[in-house]
N, C-alpha and C positions, 0 to 999 in steps of 0.2 A: 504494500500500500504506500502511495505517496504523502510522507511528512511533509511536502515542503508546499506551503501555501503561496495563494499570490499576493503582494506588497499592497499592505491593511492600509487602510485609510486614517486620516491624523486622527479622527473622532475615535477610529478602532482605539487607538494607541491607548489613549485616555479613560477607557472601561478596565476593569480586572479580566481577570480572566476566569478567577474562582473567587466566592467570597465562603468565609467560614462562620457559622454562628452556635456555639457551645450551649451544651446544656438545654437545649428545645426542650428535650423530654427526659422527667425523671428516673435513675435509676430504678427506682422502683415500679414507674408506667413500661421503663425499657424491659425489665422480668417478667411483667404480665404479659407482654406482646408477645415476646418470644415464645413462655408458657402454653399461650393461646398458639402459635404457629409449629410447636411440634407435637401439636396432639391434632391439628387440623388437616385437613383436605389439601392437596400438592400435585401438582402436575409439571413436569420439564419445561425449562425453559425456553422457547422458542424466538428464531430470529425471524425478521421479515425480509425476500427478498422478492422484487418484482410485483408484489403484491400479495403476497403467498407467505404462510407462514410455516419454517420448516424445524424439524428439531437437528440441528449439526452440530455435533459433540466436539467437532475439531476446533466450533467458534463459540461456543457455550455452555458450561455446563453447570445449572442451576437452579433450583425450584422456587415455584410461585405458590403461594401459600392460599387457601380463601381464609376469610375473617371475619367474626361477626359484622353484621350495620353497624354496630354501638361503637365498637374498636375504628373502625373504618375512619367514621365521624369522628371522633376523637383525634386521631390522627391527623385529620385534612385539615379541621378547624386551625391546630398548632400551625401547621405551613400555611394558613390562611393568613393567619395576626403576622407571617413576617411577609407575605405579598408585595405591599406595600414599600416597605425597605429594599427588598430584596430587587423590585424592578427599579427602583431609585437609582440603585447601583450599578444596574448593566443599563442604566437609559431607553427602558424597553416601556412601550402603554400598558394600558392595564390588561391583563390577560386571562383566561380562562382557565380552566386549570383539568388534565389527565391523572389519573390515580386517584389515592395513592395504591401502589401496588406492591405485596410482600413479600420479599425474598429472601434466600438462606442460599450456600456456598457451603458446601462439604469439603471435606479433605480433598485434595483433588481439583476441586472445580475452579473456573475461571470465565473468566471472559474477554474474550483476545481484542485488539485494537478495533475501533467499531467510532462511526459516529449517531447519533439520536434519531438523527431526522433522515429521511429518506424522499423522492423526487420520482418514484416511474409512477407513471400517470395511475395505475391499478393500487397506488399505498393510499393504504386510508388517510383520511383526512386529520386523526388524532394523531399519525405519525410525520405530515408534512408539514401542520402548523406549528410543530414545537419549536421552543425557541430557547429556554430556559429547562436544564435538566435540575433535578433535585434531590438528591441521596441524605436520607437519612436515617444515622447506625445504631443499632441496639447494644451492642455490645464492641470489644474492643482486645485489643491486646493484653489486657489486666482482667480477670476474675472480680468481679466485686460480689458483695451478698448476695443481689440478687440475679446478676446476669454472667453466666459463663463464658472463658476465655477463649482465642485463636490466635493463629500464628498465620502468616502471609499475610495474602489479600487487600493488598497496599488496595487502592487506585489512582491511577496514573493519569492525568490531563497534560493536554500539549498544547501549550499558547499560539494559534495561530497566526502571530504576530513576528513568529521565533522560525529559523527555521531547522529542520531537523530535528534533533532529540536535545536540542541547547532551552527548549521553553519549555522542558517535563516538569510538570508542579505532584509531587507525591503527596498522598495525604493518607495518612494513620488514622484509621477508624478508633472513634475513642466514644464512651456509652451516649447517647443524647445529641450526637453534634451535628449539625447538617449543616450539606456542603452543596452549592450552587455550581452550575458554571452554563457559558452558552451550551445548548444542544447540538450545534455544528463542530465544537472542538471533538478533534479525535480523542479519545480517552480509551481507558483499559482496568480489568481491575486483575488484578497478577492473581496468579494459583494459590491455593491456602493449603498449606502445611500441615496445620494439626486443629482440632476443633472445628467450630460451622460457625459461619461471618451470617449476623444474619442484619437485614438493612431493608429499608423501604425506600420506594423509587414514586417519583411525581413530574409531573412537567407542567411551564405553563406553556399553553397557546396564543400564538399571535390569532387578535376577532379579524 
């Protein structure tokens, strides 16, 4: 895949490229999630290509959890109160929001260099408007009371502003913390080690 992007506009320069904001959700809300996600309903995680969504093990390998209404909502709500901030940031209008949707990463799994958004005329319309990805981690590199440990499963953004592997921004899953960036940056989340990374995904949409 090609890293090297075409020569960003002065405005680009001017945006982050990731913002990080700590503590969203409590260690103790992050226990329950998880709780709730390994006694739930799971299906592989699937990529979209052409329109079509296929299960390739060679580019994903991941489960999508279902979750009550009530958890759901709870969830959304939290990435709703930072909307507001959060497009502030990347100079984006107000936007609609996909997800939230929940995911865990076994020993093993990964998901290789990818971007959000996709462009053949048959992709859904929730996969073309995105514009703003959202990850946010239940657990982390440390054990705490309520939420178990892992090893790996960095994930990797690439500032499109950079070229090659000189704009890789790494970011360490820590309990509660969510992590923004455009849906166009190439990004990746590397292989986990030991333990299950578990984390929920959202996006907003350009109306």
């Amino acid at each position: 895949m090609n890293l090297f992007f075409d020569q960003p506009s002065t405005i680009e320069y001017s945006i982050p490229t990731l913002q990080r904001r700590d503590s969203v959700l409590t260690p103790e809300a992050c226990g329950r999630i998880i709780a709730c996600m390994q006694t739930s309903i799971h299906t592989d995680g699937l990529i979209l290509r052409n329109g079509i969504e296929t299960l390739d093990l060679d580019t994903r390998i991941c489960s999508v959890h279902q979750v009550p209404q009530a958890m759901f909502d709870y969830v959304l709500g939290h990435i709703l109160h930072l909307q507001e901030d959060l497009l502030e940031c990347f100079n984006l209008p107000f936007c609609v929001t996909n997800g939230p949707y929940f995911v865990s990463y076994r020993r093993g799994a990964f998901f290789r260099l990818h971007q959000d958004i996709a462009t053949h005329m048959s992709d859904p319309q929730c996969v073309t408007d995105r514009v703003l990805t959202i990850v946010l981690y239940l657990n982390g590199r440390e054990a705490t009371t309520e939420t178990p440990s892992f090893d790996g499963g960095a994930l990797a953004v690439y500032d499109p502003s950079c070229p090659g592997l000189s704009g890789r921004q790494i970011v360490i899953p820590q309990v509660g913390t969510l992590v923004a960036f455009k849906s166009k940056c190439l990004h990746e989340v590397l292989t986990i080690h030991e333990g299950v990374r578990y984390a929920i995904l959202c996006w907003f949409l350009k109306q």
